[in-house]
The first five atom37 places (N, CA, C, CB, O) and aatype in JSON, in Angstrom:
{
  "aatype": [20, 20, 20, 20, 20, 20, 20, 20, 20, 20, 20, 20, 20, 20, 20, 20, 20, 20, 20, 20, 20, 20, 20, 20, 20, 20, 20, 20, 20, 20, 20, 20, 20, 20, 20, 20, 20, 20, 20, 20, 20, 20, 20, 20, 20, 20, 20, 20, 20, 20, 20, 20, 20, 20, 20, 20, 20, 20, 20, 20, 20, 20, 20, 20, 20, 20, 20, 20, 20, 20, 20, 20, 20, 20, 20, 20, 20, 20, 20, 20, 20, 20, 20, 20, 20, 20, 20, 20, 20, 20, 20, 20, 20, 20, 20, 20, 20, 20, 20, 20, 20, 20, 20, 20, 20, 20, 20, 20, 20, 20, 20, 20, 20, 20, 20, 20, 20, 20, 20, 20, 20, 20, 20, 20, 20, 20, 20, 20, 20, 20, 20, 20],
  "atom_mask": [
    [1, 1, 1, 1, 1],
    [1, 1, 1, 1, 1],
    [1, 1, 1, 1, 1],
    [1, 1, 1, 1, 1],
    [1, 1, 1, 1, 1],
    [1, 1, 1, 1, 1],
    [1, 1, 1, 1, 1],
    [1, 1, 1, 1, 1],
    [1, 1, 1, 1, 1],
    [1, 1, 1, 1, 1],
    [1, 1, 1, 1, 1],
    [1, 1, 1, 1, 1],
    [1, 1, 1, 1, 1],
    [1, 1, 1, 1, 1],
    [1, 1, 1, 1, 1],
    [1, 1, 1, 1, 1],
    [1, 1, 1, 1, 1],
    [1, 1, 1, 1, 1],
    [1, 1, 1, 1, 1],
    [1, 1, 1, 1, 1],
    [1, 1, 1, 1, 1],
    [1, 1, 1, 1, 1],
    [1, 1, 1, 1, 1],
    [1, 1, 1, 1, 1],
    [1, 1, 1, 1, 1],
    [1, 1, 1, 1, 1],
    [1, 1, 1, 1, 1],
    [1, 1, 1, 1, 1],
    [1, 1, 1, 1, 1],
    [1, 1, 1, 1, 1],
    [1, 1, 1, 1, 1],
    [1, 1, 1, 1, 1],
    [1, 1, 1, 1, 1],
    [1, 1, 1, 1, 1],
    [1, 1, 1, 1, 1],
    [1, 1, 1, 1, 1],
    [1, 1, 1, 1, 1],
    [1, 1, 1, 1, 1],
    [1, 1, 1, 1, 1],
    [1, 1, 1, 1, 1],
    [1, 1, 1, 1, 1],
    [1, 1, 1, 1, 1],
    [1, 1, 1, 1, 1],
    [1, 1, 1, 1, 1],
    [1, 1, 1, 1, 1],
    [1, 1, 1, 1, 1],
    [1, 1, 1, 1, 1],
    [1, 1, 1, 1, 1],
    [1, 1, 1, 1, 1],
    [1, 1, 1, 1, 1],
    [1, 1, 1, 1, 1],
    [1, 1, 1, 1, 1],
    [1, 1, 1, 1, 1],
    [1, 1, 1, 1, 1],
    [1, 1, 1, 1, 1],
    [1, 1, 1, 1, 1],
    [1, 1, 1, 1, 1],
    [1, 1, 1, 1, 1],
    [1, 1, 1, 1, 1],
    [1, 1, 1, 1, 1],
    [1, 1, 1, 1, 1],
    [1, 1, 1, 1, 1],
    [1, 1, 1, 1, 1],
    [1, 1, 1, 1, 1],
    [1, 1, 1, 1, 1],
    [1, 1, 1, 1, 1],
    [1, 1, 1, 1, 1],
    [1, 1, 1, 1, 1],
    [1, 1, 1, 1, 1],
    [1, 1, 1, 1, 1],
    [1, 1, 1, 1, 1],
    [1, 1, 1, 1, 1],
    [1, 1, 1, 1, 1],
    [1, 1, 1, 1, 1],
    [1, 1, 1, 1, 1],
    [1, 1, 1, 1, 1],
    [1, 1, 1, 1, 1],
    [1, 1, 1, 1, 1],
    [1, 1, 1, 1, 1],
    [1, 1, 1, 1, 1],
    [1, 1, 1, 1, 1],
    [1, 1, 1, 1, 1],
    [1, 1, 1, 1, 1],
    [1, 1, 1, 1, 1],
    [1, 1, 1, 1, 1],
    [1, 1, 1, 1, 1],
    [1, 1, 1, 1, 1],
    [1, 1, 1, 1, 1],
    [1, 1, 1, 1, 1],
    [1, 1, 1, 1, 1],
    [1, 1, 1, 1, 1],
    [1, 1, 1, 1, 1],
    [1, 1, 1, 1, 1],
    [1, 1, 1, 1, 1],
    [1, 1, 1, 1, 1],
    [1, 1, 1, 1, 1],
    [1, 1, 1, 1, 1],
    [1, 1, 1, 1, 1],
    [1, 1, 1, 1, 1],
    [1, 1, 1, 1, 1],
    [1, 1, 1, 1, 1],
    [1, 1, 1, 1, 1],
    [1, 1, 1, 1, 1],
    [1, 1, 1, 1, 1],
    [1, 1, 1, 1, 1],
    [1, 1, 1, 1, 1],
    [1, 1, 1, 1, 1],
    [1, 1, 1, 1, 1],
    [1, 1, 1, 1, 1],
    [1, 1, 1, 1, 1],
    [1, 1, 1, 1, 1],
    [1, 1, 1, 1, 1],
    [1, 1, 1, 1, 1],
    [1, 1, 1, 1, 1],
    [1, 1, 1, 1, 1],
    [1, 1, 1, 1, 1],
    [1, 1, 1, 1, 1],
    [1, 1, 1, 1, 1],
    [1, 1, 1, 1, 1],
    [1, 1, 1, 1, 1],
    [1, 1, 1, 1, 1],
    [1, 1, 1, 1, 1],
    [1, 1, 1, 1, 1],
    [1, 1, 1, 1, 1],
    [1, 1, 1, 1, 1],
    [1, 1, 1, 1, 1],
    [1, 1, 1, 1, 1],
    [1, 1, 1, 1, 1],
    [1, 1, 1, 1, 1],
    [1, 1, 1, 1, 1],
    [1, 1, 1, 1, 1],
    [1, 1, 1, 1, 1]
  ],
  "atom_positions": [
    [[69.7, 105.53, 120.33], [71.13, 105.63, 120.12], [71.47, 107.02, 119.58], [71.62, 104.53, 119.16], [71.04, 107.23, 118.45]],
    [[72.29, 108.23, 120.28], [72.98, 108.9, 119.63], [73.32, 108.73, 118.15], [73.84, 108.9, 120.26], [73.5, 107.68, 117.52]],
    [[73.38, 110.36, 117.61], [73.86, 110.4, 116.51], [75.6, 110.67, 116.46], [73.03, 111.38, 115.87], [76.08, 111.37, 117.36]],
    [[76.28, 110.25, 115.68], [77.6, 110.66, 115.65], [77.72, 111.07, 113.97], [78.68, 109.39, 116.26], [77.54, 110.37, 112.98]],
    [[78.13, 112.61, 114.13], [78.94, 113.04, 113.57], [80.06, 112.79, 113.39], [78.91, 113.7, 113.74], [80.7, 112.32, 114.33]],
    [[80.85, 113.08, 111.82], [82.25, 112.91, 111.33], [82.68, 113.84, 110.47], [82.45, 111.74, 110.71], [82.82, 113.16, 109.46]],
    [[82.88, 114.57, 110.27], [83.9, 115.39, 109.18], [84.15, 114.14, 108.34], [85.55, 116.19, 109.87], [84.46, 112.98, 108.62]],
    [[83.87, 114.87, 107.05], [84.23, 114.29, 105.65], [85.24, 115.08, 104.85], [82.98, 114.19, 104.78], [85.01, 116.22, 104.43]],
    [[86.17, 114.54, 104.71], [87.22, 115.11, 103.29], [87.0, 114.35, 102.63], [88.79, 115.26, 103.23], [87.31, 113.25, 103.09]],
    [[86.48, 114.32, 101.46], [86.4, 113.22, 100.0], [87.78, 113.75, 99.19], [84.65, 113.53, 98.75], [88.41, 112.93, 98.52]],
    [[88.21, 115.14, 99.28], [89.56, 114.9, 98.89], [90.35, 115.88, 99.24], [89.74, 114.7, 97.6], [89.81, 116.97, 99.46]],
    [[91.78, 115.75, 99.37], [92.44, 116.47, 100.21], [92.21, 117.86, 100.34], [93.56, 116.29, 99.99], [91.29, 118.05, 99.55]],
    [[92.55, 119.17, 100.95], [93.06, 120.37, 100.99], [91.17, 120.77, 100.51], [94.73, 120.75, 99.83], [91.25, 121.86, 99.95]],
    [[89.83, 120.39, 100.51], [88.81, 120.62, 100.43], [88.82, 121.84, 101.44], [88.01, 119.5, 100.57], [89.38, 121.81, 102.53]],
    [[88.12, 122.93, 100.9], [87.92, 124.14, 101.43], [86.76, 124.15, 102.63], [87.6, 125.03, 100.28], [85.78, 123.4, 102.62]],
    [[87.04, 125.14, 103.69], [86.61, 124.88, 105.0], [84.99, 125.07, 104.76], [87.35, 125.93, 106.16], [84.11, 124.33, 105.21]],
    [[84.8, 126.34, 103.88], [83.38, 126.58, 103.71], [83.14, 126.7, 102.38], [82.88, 127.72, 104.4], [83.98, 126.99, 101.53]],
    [[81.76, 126.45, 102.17], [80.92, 126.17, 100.32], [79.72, 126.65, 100.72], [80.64, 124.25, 99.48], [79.39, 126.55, 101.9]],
    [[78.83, 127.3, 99.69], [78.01, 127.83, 99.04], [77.21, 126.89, 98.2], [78.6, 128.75, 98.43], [77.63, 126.27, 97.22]],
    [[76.0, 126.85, 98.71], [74.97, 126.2, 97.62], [74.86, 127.24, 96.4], [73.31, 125.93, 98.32], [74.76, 128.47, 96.45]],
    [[74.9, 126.43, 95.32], [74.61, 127.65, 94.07], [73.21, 127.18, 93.71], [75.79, 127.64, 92.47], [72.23, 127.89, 93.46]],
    [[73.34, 125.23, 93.72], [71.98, 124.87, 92.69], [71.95, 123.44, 93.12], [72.17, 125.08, 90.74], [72.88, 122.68, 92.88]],
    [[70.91, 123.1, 93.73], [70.59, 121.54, 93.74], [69.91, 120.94, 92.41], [69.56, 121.21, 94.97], [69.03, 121.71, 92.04]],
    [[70.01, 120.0, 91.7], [69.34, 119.6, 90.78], [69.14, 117.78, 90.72], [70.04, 120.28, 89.62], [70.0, 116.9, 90.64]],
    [[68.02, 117.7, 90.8], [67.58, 116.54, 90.83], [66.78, 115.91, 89.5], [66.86, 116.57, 91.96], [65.55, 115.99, 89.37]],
    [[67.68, 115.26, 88.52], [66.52, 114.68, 87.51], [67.19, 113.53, 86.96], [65.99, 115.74, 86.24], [68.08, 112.9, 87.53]],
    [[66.68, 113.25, 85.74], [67.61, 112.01, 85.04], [69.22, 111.39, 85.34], [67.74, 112.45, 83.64], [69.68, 110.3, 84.99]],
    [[69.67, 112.13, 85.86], [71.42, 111.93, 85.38], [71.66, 111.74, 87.19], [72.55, 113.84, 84.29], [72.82, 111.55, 87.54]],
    [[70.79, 111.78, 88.05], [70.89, 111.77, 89.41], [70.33, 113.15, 90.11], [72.34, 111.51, 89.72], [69.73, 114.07, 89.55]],
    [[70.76, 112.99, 91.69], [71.3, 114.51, 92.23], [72.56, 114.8, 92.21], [71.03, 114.81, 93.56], [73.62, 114.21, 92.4]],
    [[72.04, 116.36, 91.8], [73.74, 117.64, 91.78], [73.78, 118.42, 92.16], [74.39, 118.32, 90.82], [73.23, 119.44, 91.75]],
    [[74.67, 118.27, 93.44], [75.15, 119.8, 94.16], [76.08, 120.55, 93.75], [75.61, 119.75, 95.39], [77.22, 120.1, 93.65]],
    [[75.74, 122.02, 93.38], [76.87, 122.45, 92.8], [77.24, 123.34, 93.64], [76.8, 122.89, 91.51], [76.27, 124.09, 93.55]],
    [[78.09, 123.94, 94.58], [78.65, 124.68, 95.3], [79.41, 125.54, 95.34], [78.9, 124.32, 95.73], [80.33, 125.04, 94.69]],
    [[79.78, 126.58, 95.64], [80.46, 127.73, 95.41], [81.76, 127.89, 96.11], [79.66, 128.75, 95.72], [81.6, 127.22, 97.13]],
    [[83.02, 128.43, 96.13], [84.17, 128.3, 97.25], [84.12, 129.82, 97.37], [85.84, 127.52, 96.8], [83.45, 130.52, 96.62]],
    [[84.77, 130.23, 98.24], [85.17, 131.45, 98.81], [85.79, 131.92, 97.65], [86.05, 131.41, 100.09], [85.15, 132.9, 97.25]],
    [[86.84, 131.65, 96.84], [87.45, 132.5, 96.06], [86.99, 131.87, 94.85], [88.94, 132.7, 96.27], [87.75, 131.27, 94.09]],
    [[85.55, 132.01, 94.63], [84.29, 131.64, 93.46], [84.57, 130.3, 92.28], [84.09, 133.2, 92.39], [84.08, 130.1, 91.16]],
    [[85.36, 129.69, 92.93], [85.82, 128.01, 92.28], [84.17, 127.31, 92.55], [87.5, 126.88, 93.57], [83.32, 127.54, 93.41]],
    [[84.2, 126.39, 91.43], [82.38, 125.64, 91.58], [83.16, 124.77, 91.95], [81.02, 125.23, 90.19], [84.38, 124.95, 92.01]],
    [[82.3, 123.19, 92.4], [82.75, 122.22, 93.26], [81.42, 121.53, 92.89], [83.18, 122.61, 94.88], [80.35, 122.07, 93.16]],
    [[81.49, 120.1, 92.14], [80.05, 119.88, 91.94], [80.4, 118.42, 92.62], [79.31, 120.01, 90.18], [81.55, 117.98, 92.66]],
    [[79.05, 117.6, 93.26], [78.98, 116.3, 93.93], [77.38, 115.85, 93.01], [78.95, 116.47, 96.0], [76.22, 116.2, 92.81]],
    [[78.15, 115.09, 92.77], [76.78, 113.83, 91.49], [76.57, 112.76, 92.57], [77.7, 112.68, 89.46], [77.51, 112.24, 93.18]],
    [[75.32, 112.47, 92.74], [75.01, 110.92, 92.52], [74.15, 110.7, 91.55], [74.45, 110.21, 93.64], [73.02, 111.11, 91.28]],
    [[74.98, 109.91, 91.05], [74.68, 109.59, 89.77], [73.55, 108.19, 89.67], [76.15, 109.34, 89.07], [72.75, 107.92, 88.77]],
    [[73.81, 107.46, 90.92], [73.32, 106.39, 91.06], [71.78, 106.7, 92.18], [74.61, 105.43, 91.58], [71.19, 105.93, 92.94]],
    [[71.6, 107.82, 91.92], [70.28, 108.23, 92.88], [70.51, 108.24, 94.14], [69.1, 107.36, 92.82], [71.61, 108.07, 94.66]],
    [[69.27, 108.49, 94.82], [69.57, 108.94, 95.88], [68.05, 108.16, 96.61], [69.88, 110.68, 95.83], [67.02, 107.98, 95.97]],
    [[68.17, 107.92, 97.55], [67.02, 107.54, 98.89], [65.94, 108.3, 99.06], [67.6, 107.64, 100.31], [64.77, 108.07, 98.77]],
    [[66.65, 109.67, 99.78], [66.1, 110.81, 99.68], [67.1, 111.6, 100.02], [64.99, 110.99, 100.36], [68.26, 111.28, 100.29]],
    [[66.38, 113.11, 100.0], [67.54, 113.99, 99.88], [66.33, 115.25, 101.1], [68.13, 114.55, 97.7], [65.16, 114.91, 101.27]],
    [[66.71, 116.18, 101.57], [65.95, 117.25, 102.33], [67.19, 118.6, 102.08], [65.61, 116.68, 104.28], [68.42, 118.52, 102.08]],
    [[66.56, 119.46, 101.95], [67.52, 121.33, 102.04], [66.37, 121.8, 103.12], [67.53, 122.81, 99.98], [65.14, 121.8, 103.25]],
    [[67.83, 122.28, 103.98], [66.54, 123.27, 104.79], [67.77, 124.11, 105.67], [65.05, 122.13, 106.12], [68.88, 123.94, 106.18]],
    [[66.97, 124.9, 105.51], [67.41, 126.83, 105.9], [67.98, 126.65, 107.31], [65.72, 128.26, 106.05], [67.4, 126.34, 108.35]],
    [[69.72, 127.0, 107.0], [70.19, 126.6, 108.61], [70.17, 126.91, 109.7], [71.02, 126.53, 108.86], [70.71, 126.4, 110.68]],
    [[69.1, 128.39, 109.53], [68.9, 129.17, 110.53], [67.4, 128.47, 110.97], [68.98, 130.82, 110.09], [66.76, 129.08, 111.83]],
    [[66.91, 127.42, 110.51], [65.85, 126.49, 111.67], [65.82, 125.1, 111.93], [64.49, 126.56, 111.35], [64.97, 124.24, 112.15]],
    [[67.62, 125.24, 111.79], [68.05, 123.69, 112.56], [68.46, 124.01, 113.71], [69.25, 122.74, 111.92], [69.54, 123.55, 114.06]],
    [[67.52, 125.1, 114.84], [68.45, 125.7, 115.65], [69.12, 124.43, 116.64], [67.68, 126.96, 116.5], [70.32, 124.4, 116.89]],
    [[67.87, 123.08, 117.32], [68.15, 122.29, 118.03], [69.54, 121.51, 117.34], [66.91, 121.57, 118.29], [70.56, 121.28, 117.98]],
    [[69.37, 121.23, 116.1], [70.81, 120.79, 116.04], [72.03, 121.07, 116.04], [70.96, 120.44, 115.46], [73.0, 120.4, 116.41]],
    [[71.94, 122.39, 115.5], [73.66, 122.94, 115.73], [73.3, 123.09, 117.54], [74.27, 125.04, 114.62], [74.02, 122.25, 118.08]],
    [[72.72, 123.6, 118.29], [72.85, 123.58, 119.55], [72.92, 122.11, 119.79], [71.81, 124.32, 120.24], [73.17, 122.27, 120.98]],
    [[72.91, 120.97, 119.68], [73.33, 119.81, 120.07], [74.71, 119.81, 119.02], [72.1, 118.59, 119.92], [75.42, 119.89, 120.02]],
    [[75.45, 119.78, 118.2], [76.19, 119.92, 117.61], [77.37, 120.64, 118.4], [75.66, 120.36, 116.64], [78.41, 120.06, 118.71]],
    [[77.14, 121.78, 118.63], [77.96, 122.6, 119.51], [78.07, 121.8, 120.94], [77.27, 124.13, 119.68], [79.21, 121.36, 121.15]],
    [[77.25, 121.56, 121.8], [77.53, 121.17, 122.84], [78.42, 119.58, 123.03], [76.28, 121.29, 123.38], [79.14, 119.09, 123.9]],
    [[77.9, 119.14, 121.66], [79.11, 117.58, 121.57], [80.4, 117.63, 121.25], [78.79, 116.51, 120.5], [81.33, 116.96, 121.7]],
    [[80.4, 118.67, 120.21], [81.81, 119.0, 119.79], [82.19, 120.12, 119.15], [82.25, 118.15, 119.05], [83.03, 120.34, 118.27]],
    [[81.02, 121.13, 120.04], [81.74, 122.64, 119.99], [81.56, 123.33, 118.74], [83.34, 122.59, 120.19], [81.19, 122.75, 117.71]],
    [[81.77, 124.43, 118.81], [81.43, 125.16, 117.9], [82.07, 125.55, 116.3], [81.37, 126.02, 118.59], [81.53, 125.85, 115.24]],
    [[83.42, 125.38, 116.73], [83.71, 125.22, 115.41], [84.38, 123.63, 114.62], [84.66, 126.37, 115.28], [85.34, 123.21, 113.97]],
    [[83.49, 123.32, 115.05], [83.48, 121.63, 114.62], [82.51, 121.49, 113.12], [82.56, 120.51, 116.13], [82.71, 120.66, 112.23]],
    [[81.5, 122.5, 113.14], [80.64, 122.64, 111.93], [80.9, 124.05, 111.63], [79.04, 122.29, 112.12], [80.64, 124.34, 110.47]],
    [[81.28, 124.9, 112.27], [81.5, 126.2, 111.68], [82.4, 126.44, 111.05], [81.54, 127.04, 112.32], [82.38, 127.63, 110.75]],
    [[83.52, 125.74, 110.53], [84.49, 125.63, 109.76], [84.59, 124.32, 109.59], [85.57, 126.22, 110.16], [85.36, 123.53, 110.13]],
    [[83.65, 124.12, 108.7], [83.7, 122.57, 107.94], [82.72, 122.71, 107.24], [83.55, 121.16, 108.76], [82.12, 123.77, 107.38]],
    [[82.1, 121.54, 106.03], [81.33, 122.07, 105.36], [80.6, 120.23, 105.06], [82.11, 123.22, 104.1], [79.47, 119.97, 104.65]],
    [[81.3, 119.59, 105.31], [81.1, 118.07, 104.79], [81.11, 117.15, 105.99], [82.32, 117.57, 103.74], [82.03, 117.32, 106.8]],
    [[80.14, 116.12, 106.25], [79.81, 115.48, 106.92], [78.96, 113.92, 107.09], [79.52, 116.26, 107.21], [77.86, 113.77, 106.56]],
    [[79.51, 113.0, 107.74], [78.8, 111.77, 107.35], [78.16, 111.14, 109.12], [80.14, 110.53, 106.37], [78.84, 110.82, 110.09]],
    [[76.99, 111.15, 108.99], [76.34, 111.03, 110.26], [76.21, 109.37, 110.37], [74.82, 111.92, 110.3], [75.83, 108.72, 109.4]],
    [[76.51, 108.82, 111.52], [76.41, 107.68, 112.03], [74.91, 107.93, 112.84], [77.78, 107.3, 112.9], [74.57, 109.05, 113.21]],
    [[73.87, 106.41, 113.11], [72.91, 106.44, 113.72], [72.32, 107.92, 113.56], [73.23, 105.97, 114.98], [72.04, 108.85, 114.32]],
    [[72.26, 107.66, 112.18], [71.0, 108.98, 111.9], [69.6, 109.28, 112.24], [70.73, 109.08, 110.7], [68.92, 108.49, 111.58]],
    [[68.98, 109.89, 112.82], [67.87, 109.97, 113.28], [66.81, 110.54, 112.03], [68.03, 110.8, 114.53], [65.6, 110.5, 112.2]],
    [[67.51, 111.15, 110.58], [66.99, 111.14, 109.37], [66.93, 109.44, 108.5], [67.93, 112.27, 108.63], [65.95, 109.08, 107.84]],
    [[67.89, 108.81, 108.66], [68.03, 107.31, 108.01], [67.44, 106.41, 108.87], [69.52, 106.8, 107.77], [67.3, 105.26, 108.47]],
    [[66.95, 106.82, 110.34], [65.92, 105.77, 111.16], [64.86, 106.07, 110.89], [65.87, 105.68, 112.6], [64.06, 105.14, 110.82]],
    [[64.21, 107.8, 110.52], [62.95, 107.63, 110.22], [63.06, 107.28, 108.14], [62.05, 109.27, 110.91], [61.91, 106.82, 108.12]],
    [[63.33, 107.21, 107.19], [63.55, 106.78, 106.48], [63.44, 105.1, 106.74], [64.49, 107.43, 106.18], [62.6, 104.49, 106.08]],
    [[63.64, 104.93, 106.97], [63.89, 103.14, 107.24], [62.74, 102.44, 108.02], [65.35, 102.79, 108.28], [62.38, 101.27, 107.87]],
    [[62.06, 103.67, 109.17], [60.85, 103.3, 109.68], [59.79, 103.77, 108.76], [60.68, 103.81, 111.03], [58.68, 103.39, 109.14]],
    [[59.77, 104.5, 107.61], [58.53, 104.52, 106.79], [58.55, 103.78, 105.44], [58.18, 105.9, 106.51], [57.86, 104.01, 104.45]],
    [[59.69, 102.65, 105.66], [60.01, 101.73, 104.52], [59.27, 100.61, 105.07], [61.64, 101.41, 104.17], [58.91, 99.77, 104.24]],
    [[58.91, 100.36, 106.41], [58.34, 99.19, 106.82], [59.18, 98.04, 106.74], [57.24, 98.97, 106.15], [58.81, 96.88, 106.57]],
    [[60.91, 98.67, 106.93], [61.69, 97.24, 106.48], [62.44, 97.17, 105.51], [60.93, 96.23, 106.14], [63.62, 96.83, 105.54]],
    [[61.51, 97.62, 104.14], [62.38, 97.53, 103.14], [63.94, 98.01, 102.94], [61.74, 98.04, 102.35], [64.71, 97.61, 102.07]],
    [[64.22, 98.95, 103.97], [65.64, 99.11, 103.82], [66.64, 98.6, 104.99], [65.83, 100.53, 103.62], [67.85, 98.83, 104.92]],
    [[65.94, 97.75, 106.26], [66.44, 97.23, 107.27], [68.09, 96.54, 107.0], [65.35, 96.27, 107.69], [69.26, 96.81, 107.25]],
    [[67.48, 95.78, 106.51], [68.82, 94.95, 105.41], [69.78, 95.8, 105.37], [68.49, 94.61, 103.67], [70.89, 95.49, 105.79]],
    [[69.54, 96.87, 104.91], [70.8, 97.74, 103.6], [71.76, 98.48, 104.69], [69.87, 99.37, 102.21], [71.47, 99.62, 105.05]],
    [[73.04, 97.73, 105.28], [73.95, 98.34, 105.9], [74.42, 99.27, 105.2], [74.8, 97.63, 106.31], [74.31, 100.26, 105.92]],
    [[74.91, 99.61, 104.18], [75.82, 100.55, 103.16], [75.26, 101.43, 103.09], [76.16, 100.24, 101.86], [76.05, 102.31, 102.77]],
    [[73.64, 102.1, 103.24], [73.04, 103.4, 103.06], [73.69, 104.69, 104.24], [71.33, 103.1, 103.27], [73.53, 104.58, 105.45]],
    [[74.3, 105.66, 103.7], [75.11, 106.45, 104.42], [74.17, 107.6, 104.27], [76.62, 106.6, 103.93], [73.22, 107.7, 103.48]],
    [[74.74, 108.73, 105.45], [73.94, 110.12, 105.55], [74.61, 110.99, 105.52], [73.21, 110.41, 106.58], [75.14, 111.32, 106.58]],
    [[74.93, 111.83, 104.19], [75.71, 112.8, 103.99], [75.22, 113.72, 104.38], [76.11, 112.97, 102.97], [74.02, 113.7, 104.1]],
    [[75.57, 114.77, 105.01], [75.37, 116.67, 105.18], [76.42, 117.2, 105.0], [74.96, 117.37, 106.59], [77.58, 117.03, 105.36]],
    [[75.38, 118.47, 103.85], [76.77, 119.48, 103.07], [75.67, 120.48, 103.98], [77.17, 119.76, 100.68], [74.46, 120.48, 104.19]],
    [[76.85, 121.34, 104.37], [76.62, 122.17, 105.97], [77.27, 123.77, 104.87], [78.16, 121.32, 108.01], [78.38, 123.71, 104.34]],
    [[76.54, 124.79, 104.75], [76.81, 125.85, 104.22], [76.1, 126.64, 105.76], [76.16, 126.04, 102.52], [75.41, 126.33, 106.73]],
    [[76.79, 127.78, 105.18], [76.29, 129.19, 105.89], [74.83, 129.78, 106.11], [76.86, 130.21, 105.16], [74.41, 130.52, 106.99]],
    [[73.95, 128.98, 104.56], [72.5, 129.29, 104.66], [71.93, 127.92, 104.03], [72.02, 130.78, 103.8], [70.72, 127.75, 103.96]],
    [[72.46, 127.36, 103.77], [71.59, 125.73, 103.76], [72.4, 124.92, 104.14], [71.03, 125.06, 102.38], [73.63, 125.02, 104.09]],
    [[71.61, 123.83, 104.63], [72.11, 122.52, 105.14], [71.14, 121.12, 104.32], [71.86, 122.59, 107.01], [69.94, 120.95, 104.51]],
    [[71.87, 120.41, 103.58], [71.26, 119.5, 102.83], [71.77, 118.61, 103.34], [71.29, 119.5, 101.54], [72.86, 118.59, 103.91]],
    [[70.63, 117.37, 103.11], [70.81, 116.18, 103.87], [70.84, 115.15, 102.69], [69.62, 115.92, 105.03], [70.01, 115.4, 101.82]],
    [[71.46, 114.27, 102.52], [71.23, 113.08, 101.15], [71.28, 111.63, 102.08], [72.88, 113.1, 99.64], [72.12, 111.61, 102.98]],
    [[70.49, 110.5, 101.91], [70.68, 109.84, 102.26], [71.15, 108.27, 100.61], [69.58, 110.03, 103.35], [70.39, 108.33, 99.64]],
    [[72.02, 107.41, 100.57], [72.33, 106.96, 99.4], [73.46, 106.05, 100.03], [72.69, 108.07, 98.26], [74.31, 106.14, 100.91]],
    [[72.92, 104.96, 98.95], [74.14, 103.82, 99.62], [74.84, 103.8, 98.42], [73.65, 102.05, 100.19], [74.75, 102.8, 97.7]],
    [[75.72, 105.04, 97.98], [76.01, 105.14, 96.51], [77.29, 106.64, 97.33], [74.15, 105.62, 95.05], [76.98, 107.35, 98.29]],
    [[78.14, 106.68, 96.85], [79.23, 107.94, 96.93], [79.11, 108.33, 95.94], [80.66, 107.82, 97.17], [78.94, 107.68, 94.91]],
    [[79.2, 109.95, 96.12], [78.81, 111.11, 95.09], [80.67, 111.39, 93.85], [78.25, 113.0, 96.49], [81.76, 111.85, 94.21]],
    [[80.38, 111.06, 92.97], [81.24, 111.64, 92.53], [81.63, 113.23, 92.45], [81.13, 111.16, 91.66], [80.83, 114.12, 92.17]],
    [[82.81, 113.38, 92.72], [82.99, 115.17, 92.99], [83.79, 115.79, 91.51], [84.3, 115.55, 94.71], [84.61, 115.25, 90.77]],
    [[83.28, 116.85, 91.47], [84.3, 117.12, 90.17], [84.64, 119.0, 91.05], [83.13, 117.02, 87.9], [83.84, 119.68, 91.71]],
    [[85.94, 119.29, 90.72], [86.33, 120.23, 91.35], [86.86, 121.41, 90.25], [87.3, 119.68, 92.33], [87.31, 122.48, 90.66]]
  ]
}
């Protein structure tokens, strides 16, 4: 099954592009803290943990933005920054090295925060609180 992409606004007038400053993962959850164009921070908590989480350098996701682009073009992720993937091919293999254990769990969602030089993936059946 295809993956489907969605644009995410968690809240209105959210700026087109963000900056990773600092991922942090420990006691209190994961925290993305992000940067705006005119140097405003933008932080997203889960507070309630996370599944798993992956960062990786967007210049060697080449197959996906080239499938990305060809489904819905180029500036569909190039001016956007937030994203919630349907039939994830990260949350199927997740789920196939659970042996099951997460078969059950409809509510586990696949966020991607899509920057200019990283692309992080969170998977969490939990919404990130944002503080702006």
């Amino acid at each position: 099954m295809k993956e489907i992409w969605e644009r995410w606004e968690p809240v209105q007038s959210f700026p087109k592009r963000i900056y990773l400053q600092s991922l942090i993962d420990n006691k209190n959850g994961l925290t993305l803290l992000f940067e705006t164009e005119d140097d405003k921070t933008i932080s997203f908590n889960f507070d309630s943990g996370v599944l798993s989480y992956r960062n990786t350098d967007e210049g060697d996701l080449y197959q996906t933005l080239c499938d990305l682009d060809k489904e819905y073009g180029g500036e569909f992720y190039s001016k956007w920054s937030l994203f919630k993937v349907k039939n994830s091919s990260y949350l199927n293999w997740f789920k196939k090295e659970g042996c099951g254990k997460w078969d059950y769990q409809d509510d586990v969602k696949h966020y991607v925060f899509m920057t200019p030089d990283d692309v992080v993936d969170v998977l969490s059946n939990y919404s990130p609180s944002i503080r702006l």
